[in-house]
C-alpha positions in Angstrom: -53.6 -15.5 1.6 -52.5 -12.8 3.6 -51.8 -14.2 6.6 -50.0 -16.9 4.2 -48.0 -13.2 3.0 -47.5 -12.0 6.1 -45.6 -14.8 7.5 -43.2 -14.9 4.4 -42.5 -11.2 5.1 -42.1 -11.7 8.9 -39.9 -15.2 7.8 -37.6 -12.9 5.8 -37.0 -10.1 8.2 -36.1 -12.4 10.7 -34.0 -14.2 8.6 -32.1 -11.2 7.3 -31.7 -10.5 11.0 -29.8 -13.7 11.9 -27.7 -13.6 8.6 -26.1 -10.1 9.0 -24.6 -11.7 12.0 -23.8 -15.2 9.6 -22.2 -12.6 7.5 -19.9 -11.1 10.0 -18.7 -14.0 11.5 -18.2 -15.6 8.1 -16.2 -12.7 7.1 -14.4 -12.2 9.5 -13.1 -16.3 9.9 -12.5 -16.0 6.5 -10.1 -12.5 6.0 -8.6 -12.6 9.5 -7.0 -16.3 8.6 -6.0 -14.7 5.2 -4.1 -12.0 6.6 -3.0 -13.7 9.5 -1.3 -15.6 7.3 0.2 -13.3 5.0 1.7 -11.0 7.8 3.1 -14.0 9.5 4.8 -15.5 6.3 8.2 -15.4 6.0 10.5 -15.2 3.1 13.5 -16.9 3.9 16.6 -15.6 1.8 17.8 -18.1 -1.0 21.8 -18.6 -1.5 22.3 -18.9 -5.5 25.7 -19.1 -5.4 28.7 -17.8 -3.3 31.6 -15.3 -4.7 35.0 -16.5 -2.7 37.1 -13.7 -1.7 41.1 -13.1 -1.8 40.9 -13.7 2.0 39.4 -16.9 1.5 36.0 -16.1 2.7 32.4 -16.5 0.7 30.0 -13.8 0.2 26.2 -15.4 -0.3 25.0 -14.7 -3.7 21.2 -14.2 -2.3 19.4 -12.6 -5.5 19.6 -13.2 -9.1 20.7 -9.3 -9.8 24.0 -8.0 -7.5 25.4 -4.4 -8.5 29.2 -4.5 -7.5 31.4 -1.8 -6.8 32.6 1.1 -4.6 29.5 2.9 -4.2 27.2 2.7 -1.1 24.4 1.8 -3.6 26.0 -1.5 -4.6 25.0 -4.8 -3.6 28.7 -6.1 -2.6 30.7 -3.0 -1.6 34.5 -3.8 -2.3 36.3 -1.1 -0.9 39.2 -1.1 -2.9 40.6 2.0 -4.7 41.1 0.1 -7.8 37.3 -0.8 -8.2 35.0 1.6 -9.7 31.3 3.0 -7.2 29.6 1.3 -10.0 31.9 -1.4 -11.4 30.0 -4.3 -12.9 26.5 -6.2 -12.1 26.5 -9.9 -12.2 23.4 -11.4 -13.0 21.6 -14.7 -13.2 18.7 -15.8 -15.7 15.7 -18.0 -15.2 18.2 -21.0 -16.2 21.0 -20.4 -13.5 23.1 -19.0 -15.9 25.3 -16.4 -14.4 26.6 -13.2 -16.6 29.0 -10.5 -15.7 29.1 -7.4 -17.1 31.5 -4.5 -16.7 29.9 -0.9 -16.8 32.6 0.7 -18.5 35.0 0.4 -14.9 38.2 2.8 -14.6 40.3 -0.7 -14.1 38.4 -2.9 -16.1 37.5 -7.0 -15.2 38.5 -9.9 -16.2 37.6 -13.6 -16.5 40.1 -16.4 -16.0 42.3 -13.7 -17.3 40.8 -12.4 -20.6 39.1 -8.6 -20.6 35.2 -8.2 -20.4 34.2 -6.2 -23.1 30.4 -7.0 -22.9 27.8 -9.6 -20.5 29.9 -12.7 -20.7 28.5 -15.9 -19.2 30.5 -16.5 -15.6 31.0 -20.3 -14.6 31.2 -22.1 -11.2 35.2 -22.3 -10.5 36.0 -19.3 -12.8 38.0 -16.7 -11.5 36.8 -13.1 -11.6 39.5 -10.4 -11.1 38.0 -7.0 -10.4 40.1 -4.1 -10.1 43.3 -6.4 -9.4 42.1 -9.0 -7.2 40.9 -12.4 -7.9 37.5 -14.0 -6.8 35.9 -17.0 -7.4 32.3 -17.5 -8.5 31.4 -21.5 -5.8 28.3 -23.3 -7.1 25.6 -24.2 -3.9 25.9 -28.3 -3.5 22.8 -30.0 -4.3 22.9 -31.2 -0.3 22.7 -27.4 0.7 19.8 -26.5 -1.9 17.8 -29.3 -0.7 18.1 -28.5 2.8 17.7 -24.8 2.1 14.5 -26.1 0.7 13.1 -27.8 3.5 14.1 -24.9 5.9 12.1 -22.9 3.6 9.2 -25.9 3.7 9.3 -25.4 8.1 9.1 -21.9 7.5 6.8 -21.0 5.4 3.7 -22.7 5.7 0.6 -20.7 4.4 -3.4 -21.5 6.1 -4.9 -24.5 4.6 -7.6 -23.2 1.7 -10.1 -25.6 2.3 -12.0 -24.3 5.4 -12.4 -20.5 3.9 -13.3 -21.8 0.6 -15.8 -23.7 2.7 -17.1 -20.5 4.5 -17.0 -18.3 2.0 -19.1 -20.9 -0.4 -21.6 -21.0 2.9 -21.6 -16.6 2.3 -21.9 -16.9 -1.3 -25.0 -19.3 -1.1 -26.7 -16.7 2.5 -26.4 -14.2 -0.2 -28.3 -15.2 -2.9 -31.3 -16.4 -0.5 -30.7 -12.4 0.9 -31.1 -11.0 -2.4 -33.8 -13.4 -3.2 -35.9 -12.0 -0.1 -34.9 -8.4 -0.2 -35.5 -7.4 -4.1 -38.5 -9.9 -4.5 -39.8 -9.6 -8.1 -37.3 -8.2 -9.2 -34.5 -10.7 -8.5 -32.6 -11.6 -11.5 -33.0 -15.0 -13.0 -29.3 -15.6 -14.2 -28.1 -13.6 -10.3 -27.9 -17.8 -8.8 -25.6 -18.0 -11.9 -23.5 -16.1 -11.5 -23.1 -16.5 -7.9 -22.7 -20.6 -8.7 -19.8 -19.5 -11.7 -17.8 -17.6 -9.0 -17.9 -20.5 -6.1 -17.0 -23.1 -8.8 -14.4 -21.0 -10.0 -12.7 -20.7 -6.7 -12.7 -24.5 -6.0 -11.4 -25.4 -9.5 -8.2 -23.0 -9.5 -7.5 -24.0 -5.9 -8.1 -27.7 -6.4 -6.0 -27.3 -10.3 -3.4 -25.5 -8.4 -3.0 -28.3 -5.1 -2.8 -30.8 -8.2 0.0 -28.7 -9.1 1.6 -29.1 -5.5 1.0 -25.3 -4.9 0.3 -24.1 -1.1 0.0 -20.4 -0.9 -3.4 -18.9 -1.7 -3.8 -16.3 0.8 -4.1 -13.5 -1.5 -6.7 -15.5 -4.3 -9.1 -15.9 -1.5 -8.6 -12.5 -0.4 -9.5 -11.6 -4.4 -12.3 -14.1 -4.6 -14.3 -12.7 -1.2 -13.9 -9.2 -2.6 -14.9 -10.1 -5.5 -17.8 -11.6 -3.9 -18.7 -8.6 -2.6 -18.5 -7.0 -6.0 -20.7 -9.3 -7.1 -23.0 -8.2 -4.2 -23.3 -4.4 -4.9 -23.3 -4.6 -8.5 -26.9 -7.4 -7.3 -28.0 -4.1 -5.2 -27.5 -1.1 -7.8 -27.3 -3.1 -10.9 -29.3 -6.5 -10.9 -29.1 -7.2 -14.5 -25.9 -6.5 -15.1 -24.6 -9.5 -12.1 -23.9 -12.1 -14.9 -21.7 -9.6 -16.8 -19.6 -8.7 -13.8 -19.2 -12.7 -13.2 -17.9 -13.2 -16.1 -15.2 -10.5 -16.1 -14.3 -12.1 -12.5 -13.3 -15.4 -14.9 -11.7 -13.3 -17.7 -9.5 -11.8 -14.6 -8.5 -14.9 -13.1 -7.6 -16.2 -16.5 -5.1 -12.9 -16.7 -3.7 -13.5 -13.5 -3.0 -17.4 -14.3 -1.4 -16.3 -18.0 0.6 -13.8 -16.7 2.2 -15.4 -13.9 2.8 -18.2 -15.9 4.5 -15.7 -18.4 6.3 -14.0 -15.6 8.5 -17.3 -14.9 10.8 -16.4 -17.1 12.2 -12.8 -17.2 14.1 -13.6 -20.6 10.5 -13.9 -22.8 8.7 -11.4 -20.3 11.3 -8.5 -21.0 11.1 -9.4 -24.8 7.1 -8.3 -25.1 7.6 -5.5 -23.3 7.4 -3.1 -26.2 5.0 -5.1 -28.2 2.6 -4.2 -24.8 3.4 -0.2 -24.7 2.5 0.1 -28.3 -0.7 -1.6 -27.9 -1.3 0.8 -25.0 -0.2 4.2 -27.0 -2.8 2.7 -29.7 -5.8 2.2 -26.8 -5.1 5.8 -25.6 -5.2 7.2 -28.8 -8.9 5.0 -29.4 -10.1 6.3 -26.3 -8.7 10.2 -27.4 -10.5 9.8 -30.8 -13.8 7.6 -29.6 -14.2 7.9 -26.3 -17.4 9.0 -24.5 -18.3 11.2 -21.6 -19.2 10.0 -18.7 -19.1 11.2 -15.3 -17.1 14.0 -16.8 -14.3 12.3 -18.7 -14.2 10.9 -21.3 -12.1 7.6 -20.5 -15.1 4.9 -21.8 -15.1 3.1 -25.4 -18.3 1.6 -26.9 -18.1 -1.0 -29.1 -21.3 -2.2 -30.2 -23.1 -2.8 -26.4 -19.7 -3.2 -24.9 -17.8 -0.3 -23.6 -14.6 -0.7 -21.7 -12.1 1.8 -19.9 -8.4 1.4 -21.8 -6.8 3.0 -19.5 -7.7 0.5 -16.6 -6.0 -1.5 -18.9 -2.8 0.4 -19.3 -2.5 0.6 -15.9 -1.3 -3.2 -15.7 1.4 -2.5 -18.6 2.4 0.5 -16.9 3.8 -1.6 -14.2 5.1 -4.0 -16.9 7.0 -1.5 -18.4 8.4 0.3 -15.2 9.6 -2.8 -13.6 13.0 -3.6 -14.7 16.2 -6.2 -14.3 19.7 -4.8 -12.6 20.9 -4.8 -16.3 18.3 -2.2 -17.6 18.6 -0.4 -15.2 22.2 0.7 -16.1 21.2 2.1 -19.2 19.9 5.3 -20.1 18.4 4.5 -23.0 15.5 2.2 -20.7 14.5 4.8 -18.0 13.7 7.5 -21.4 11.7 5.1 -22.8 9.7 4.8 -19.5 9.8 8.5 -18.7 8.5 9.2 -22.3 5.5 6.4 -21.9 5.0 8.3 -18.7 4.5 11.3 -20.2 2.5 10.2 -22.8 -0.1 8.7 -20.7 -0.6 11.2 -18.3 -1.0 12.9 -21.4 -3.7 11.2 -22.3 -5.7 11.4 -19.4 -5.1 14.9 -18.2 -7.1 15.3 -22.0 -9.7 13.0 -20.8 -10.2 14.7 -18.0 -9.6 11.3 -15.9 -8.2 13.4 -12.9 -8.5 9.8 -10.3 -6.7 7.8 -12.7 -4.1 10.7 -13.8 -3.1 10.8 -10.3 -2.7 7.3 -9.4 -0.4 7.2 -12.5 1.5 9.7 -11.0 1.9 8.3 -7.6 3.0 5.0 -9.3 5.1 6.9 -11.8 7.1 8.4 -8.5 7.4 4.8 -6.5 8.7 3.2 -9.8 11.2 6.1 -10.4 12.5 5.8 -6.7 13.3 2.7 -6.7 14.6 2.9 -10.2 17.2 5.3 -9.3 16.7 5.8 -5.1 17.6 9.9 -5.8 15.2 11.8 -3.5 16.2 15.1 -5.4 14.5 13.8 -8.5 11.5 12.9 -7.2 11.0 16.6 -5.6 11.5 18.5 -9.0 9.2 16.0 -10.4 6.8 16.9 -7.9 7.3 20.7 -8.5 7.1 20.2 -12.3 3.8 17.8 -11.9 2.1 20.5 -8.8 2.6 22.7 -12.3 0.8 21.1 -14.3 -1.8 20.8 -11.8 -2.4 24.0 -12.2 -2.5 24.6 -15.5 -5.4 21.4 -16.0 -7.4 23.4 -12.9 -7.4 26.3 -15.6 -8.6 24.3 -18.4 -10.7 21.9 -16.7 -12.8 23.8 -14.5 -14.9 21.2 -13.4 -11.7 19.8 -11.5 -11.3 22.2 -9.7 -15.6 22.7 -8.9 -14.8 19.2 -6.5 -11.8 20.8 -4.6 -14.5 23.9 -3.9 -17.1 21.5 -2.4 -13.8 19.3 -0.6 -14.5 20.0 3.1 -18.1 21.8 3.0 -20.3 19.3 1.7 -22.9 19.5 4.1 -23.1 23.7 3.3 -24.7 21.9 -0.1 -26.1 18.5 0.3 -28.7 18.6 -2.0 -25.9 20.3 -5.0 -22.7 20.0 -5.5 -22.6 18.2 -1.6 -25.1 15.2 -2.8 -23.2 12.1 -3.5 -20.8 12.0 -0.4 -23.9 13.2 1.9 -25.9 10.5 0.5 -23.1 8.3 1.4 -22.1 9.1 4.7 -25.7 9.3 5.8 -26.1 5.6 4.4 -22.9 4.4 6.1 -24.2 5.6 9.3 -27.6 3.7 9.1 -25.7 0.4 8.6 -23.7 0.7 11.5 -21.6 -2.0 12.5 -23.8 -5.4 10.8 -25.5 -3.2 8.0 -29.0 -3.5 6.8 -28.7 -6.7 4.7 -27.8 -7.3 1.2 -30.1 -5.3 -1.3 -31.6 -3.4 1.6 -30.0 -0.6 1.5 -30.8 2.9 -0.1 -27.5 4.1 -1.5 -28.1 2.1 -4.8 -30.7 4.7 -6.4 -27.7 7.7 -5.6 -25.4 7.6 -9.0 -22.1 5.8 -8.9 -22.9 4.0 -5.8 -21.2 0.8 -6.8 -18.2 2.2 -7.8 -16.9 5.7 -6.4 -19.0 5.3 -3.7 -19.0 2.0 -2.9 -17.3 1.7 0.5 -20.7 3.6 1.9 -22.9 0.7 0.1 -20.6 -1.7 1.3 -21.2 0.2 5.2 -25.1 0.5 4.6 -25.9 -3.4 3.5 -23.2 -5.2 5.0 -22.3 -3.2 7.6 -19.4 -1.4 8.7 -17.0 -4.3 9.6 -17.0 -5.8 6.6 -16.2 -2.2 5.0 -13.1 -1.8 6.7 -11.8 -5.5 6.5 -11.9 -4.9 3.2 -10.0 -2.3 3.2 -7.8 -4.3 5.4 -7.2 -6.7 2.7 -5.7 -4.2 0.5 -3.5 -2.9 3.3 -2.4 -6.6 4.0 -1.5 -7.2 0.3 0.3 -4.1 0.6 2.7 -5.1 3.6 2.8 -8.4 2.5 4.7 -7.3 -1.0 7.1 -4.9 0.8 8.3 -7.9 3.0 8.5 -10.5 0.2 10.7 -8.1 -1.6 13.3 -8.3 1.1 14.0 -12.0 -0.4 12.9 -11.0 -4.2 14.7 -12.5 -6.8 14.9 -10.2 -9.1 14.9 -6.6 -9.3 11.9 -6.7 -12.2 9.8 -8.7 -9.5 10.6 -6.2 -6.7 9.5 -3.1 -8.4 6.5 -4.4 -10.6 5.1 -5.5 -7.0 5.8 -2.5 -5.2 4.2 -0.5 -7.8 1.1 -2.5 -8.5 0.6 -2.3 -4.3 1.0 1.4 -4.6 -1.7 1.2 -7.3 -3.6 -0.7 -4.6 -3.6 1.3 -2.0 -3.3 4.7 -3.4 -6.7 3.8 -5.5 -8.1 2.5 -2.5 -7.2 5.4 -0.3 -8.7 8.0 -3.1 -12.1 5.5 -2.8 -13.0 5.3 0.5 -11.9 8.8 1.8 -13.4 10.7 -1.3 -17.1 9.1 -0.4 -16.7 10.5 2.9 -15.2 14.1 2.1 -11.9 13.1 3.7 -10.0 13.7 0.1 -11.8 15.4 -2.7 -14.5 12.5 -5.0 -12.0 11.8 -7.8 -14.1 8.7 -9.4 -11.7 5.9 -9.1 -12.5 2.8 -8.3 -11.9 0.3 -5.1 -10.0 -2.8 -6.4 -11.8 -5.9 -6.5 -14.8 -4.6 -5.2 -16.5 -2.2 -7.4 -18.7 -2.5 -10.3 -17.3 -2.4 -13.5 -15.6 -5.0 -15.8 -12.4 -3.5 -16.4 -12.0 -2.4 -13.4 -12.2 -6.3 -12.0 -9.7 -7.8 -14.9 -7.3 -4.9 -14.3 -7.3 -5.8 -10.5 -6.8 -9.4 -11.3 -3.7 -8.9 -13.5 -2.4 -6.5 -11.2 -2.4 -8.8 -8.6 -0.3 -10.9 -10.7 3.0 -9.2 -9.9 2.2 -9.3 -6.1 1.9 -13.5 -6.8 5.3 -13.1 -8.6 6.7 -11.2 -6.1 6.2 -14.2 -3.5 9.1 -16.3 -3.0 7.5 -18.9 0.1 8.1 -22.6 -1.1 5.5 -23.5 -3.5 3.3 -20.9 -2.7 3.6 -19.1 -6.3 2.7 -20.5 -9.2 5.0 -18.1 -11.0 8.0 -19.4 -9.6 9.1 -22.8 -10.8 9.4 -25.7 -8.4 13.0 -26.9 -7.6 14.0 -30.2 -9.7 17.3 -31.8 -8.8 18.1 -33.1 -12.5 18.2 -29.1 -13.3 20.2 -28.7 -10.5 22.6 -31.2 -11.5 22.9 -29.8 -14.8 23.3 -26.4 -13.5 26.6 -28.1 -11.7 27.6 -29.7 -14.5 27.6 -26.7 -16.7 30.8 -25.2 -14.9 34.1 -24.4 -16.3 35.6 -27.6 -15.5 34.7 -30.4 -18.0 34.9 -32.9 -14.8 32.7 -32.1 -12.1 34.5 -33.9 -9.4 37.8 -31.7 -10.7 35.4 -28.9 -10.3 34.9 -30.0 -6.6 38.8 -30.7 -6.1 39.6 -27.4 -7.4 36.6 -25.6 -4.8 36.9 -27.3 -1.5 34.3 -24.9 -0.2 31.6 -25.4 -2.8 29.6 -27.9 -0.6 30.1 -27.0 3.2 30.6 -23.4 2.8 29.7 -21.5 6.2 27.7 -17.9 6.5 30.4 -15.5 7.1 30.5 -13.7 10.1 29.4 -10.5 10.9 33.2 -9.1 10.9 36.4 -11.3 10.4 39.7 -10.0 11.1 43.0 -10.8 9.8 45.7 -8.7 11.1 44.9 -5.3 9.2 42.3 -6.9 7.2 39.1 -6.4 7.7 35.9 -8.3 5.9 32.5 -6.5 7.2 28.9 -7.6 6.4 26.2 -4.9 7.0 23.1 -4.1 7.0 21.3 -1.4 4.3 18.1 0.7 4.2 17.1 -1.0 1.2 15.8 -4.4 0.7 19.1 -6.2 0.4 22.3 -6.6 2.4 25.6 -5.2 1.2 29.1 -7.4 1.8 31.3 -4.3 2.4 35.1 -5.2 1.2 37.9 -3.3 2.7 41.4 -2.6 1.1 44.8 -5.2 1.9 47.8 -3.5 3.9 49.9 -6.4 4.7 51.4 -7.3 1.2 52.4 -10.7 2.7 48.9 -11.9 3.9 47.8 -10.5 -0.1 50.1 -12.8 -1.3 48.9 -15.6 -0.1 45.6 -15.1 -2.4 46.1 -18.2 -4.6 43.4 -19.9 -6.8 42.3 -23.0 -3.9 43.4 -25.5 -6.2 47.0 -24.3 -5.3 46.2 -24.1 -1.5 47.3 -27.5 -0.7 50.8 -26.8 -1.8 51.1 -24.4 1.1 50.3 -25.9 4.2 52.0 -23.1 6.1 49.7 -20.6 5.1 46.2 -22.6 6.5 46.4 -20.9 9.4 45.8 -17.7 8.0 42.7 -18.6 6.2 38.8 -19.5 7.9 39.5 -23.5 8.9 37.3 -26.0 6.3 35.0 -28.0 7.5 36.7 -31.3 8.7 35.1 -33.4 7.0 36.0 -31.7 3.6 39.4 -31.3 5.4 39.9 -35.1 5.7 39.0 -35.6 1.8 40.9 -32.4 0.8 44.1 -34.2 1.8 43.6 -37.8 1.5 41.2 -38.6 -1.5 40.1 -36.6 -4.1 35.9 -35.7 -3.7 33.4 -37.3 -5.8 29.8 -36.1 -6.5 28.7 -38.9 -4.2 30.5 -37.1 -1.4 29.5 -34.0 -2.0 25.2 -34.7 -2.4 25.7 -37.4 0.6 26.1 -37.3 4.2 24.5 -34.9 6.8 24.6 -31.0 6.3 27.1 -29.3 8.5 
């Protein structure tokens, strides 16, 4: 019988030796393809529409939300003295309806000749005039949008799912048998379960979603590994407590399907948007009035044997709320509501005593006002006000200030005030590079250790690799947001991912170099990865605006697919009760050409350049030659001077050929090859 012993033992440590290097190679197959992927994706720019100019050229509409004006800020800079910095914005909803609104101009605007007084719905083949000089809103031909489509298709074409969901099924199965070796009698009973609900989790939504002809999962399978790991070091610190965390990985993924399915239309996702704030101002004010201490703040809520963190879930509408269309962001009366919800819950937590979370408010608070407003001045007498109010909390929370002492000097008090981050860079150490092997590690008995600390578990059982491509993964999701945003839609998508990344990395950051004495131990949590419930739904949703945020073919689930009856009712919806008339009237509409970088006419000048931000300006220089201004005609009445053609960009010939010998049809326009 002991022999019979013996061998099991010497059967597991040699099997525990050949997995840790299973594990790496595993890992790494599966996150290198995953951010390969994502830091090689490109998101092509989509043309919406195309604004003709009194010269006759066509600026690209290529976002939903364009500021126009004087202003260097603007979207399409016209440089005319009659045109306001800030003159009007012209937006387009989820339904390819276009609206232009004036914001209050010196000159005014006008459509097809009558005053804007408010947002007033702008048509293909209307004519805009703006501060004196007429431009045309041009429809895209179905042709181009189909062919834009398959350029976007070649482009962007994510990693196939199937072998990582492979590979990291083959890691979730290695880890059980680990965990069934290394904690013996004491392995958990429903620890297979929940191990099983995770891997058919991640085959059903990726299967559901190919059924939907989505592509892109890059950043789910980035989610469901980490997660995998969460479910790891919760196994090692917490064994009974794996089923729970298993289950809040499926409410998670059932927040980050509902709201990126609510995200696809801004219209009904801006109209909750204060129904969410006031259930957040209630949760605060639970937590404030219930809450318990733990860790030193009092940020937890029991209910019975459940106890949640509200304000992991406030962080998701805090992005919710910050994000914001072109529209809202013209009005005052939007950024004090947001500064006021600010205020309140940093509030809130500077009275908890949450100090982690307070910050990574804060630093979210600042990203969202930047690109809100893009004044650097702000931002610094924010800063001075917040450093503060720092201050004054070090006065009154003394306990605060008690972690900034040790910051630095732990090992002057390892076994005190030192403990945890000795404890945890000790352990790191003695996993080196593979790790000890899952549930083999001693870092579990040391408090916290699956959530502030978990990046030195994570070093100690599976080894230091694996620790940093995690961290990796966050910095991937991270770049991967601030280049999709380039091509973003919509303003609302561009800031709600930039500020759920910042939340990302910043809580990441605070993680990984607290346990080790780089930053001082604030007690927040690494997304994905560590223990706690909340904590894994918040990180879910949260990752729902970086999904939105993605505008690769088919690769988002938040983004409708392209269907050519809607597109053909889009057409249809123009000024002109005939479509074909509308066509007649536009002879650019279907084989309009990119301008070019600068086009010259005499002493006119039509420049396109490039901005610091995430969009690119048409800059739109003043007339001098009052003949060549003119000859600015709606195109319907271009034909009747032939004289003048040669003054204006050449059409393309084969629109040139139908322009003056038969009138174009819908059938012309959606046939034939793409010029």
């Amino acid at each position: 019988m002991e022999l019979l012993t013996t061998a099991v033992q010497m059967a597991g440590i040699y099997f525990t030796t050949a997995v840790r290097w299973i594990f790496l190679f595993l890992s790494a197959f599966i996150l290198i393809r995953q951010i390969r992927s994502l830091l090689q994706a490109r998101n092509p720019s989509e043309i919406w529409a195309y604004l003709g100019c009194p010269d006759g050229s066509s600026v690209p509409l290529t976002h939903w939300e364009n500021l126009i004006g004087r202003g260097r800020g603007c979207d399409i800079i016209l440089n005319l003295t009659s045109v306001s910095r800030s003159h009007a914005t012209l937006i387009r909803d989820s339904d390819g309806i276009w609206k232009y609104n004036d914001l209050n101009s010196k000159n005014g605007s006008k459509i097809n000749g009558n005053p804007v007084k408010k947002a007033t719905v702008l048509k293909a083949g209307d004519v805009l005039t703006i501060g004196g000089s007429d431009f045309t809103l041009y429809p895209v031909s179905l042709q181009e949008r189909m062919s834009n489509i398959e350029r976007r298709r070649r482009k962007t074409r994510p990693v196939s799912p199937w072998p990582s969901l492979v590979a990291l099924s083959i890691f979730q199965l290695l880890a059980v048998i680990q965990f069934k070796i290394s904690l013996g009698e004491n392995f958990p009973a429903n620890l297979p379960i929940a191990f099983a609900l995770l891997c058919g989790l991640m085959w059903f939504y990726v299967i559901f979603m190919r059924v939907l002809k989505r592509v892109g999962f890059e950043m789910e399978i980035i989610a469901f590994f980490l997660s995998t790991l969460s479910l790891a070091v919760t196994a090692s610190a917490y064994p009974g407590s794996v089923f729970k965390q298993a289950v809040c990985v499926i409410l998670g993924l059932g927040l980050f399907f509902g709201l990126c399915w609510y995200l696809r239309d801004l219209n009904r996702a801006k109209k909750i948007t204060y129904i969410l704030m006031a259930v957040s101002v209630f949760l605060l004010i639970i937590n404030l009035a219930l809450g318990t201490i733990k860790y030193g703040a009092q940020n937890w809520v029991q209910i019975g044997g459940f106890s949640f963190q509200p304000s992991e879930l406030v962080k998701i509408v805090f992005v919710y709320v910050g994000a914001a269309t072109l529209d809202e962001l013209q009005q005052r009366k939007n950024l004090t509501i947001f500064m006021a919800f600010s205020v309140f819950c940093l509030g809130c937590l500077a009275i908890m005593g949450d100090f982690g979370t307070a910050i990574i408010f804060f630093v979210t608070f600042l990203v969202i006002s930047f690109l809100r407003s893009g004044d650097f001045s702000k931002l610094i007498l924010i800063v001075g006000a917040a450093g503060l109010m720092g201050l004054m909390v070090l006065r009154f929370k003394p306990y605060i200030g008690a972690r900034f002492e040790t910051w630095g000097h732990v090992w002057e008090d390892p076994t005190a005030g030192g403990f945890q981050q000795v404890q945890t860079m000790t352990s790191a150490a003695s996993g080196g590079l593979l790790g000890l092997g899952a549930g083999e590690g001693n870092l579990s008995d040391v408090a916290a250790a699956s959530t502030d600390l978990v990046f030195g578990l994570l070093s100690e059982e599976w080894g230091l690799i694996i620790a940093i491509l995690s961290v990796l993964c966050i910095i991937t999701l991270g770049i991967f947001a601030v280049r999709a945003i380039i091509a973003g839609r919509s303003t609302y998508y561009s800031i709600a991912a930039c500020a759920a990344t910042s939340m990302f990395i910043f809580q990441t950051i605070l993680n990984v170099f607290g346990s080790v004495d780089l930053l001082p131990l604030t007690g927040v949590t690494f997304p994905f990865v560590s223990s706690g419930g909340t904590s894994m739904i918040a990180s879910w949703g949260l990752l729902a605006f970086l999904k939105a945020a993605d505008t690769r073919q088919n690769a988002s689930f938040a983004i409708r697919l392209d269907k050519k009856g809607e597109f053909e009712q889009e057409l249809e919806g123009g000024s002109l009760e005939d479509p074909d008339e509308l066509y007649r009237s536009i002879p650019k509409a279907s084989k309009i050409r990119k301008p070019s970088s600068k086009r010259r006419f005499e002493n006119t000048t039509v420049v396109k350049k490039s901005r610091k931000a995430d969009r690119k300006p048409i800059q739109y220089t003043d007339f001098s030659d009052e003949d060549f201004f003119e000859s600015f005609e709606h195109p319907s009445q271009q034909k009747n001077r032939p004289s003048r053609q040669s003054q204006r960009p050449r059409p393309s010939q084969s629109l040139q050929d139908h322009h003056n010998d038969s009138p174009v049809t819908l059938d012309d326009i959606f046939g034939g090859d793409d010029k």
